[in-house]
Backbone as a chain_set.jsonl record, in Angstrom:
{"seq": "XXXXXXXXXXXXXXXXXXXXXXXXXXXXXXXXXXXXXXXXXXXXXXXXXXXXX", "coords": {"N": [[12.44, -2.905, 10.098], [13.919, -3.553, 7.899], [15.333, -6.268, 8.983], [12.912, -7.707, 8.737], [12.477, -7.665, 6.143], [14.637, -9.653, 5.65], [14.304, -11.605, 7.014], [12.124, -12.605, 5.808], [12.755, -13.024, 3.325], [14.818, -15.094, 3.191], [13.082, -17.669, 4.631], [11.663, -17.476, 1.937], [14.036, -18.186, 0.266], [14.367, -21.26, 1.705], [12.275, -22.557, 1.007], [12.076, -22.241, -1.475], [14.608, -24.109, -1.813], [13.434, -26.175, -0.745], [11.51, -27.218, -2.339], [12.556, -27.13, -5.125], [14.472, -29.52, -4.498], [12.618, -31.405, -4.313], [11.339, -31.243, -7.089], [13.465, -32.104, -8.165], [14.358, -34.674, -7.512], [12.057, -35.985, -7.92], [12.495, -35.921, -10.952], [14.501, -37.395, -11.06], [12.989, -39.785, -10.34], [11.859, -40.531, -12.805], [13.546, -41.007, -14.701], [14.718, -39.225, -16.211], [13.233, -38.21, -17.772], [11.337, -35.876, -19.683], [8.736, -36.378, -20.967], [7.199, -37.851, -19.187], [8.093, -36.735, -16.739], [6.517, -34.234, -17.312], [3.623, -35.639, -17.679], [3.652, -36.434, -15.501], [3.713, -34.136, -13.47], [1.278, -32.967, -14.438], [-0.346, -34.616, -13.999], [-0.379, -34.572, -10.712], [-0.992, -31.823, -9.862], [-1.94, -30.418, -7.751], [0.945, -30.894, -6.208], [2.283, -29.341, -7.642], [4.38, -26.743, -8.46], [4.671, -24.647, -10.617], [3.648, -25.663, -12.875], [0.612, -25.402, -15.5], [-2.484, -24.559, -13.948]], "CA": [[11.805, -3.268, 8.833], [14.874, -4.483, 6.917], [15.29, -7.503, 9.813], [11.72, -8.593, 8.721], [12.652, -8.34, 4.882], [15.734, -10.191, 5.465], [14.024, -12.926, 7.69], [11.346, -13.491, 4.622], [13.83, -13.582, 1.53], [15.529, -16.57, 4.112], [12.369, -18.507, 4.313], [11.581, -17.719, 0.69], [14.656, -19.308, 0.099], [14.129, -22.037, 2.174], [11.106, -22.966, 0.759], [12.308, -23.006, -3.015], [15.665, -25.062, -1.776], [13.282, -27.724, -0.554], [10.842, -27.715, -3.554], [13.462, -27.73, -5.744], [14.979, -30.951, -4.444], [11.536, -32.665, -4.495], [11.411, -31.604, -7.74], [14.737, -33.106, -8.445], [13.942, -35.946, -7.194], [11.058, -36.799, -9.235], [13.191, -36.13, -12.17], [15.382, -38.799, -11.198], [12.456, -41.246, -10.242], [11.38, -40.342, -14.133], [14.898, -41.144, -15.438], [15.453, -38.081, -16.811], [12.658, -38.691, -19.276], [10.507, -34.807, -19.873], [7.799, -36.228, -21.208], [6.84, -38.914, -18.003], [7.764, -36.01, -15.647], [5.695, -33.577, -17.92], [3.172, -36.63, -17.05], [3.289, -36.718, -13.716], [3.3, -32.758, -13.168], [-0.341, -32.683, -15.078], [-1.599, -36.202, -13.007], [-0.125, -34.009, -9.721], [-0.812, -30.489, -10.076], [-1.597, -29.782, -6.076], [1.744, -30.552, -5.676], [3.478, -29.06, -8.235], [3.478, -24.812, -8.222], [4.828, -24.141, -11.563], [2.781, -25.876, -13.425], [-0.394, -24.268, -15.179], [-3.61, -25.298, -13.086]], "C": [[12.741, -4.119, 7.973], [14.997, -5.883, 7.752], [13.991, -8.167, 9.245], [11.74, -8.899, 7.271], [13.771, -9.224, 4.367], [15.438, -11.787, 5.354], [13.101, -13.507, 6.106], [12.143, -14.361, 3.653], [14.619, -14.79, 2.22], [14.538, -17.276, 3.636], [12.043, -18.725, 3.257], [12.659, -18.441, 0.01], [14.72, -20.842, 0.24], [13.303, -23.181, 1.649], [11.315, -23.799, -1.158], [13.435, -23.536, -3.02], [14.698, -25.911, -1.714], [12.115, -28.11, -1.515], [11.227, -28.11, -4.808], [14.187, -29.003, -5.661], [14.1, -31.834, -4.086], [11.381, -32.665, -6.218], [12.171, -32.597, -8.686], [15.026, -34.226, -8.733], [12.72, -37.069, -7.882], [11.406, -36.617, -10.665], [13.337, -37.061, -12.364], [14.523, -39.876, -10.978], [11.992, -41.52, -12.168], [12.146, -40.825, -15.159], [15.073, -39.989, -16.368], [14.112, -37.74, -18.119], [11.332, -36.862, -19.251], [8.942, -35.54, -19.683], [6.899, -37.096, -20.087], [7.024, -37.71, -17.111], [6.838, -34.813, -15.957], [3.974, -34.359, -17.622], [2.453, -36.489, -15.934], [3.152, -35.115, -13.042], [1.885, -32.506, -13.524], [-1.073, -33.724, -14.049], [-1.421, -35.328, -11.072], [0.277, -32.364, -9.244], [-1.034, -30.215, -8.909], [-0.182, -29.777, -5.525], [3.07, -30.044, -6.221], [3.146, -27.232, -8.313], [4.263, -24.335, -9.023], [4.233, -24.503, -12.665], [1.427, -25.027, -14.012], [-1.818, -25.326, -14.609], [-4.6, -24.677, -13.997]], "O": [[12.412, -5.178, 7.439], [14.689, -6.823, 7.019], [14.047, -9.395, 9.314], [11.268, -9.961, 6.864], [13.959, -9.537, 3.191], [15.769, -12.69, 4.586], [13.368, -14.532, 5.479], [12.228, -15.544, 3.324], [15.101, -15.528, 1.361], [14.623, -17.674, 2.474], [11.936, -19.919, 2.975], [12.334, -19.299, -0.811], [15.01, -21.606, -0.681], [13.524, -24.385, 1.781], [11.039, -24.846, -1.744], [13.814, -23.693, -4.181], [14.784, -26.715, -2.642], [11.745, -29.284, -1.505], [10.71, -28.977, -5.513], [14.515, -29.565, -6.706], [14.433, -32.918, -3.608], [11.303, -33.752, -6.79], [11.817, -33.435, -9.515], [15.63, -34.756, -9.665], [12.604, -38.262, -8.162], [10.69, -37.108, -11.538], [12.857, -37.777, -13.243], [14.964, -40.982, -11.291], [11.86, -42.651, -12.635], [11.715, -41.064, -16.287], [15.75, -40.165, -17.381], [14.264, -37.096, -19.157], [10.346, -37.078, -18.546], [8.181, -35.405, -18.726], [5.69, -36.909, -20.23], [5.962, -37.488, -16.529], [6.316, -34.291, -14.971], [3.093, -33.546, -17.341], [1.283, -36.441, -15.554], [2.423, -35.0, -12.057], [1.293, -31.731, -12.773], [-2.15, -33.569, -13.474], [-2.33, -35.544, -10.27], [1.23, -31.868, -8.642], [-0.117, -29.461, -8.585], [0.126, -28.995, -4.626], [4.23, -30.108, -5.814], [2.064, -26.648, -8.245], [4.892, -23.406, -8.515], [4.232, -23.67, -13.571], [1.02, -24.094, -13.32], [-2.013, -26.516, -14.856], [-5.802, -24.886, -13.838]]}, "num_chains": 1, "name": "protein.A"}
């Protein structure tokens, strides 16, 4: 049982390393600017998952 809650909390990691550095990334296409990536989180809410829908 602990091997299978180990393996998750990995992939759950996994998952918010590489959403985190998309988000990142559309920071920096934004220049840093809130209210353009505030913007673009509302114009692209399927692919954003903190957002409210």
């Amino acid at each position: 049982m602990l091997i299978i809650v180990i393996i998750i909390g990995i992939m759950a990691l996994v998952f918010i390393a590489n959403r985190s550095k998309y988000f990142l990334h559309m920071l920096q296409l934004e220049g840093y600017n809130s209210e353009q990536f505030q913007k673009w989180i509302n114009s692209n809410k399927e692919k954003s998952f903190f957002s409210k829908k």
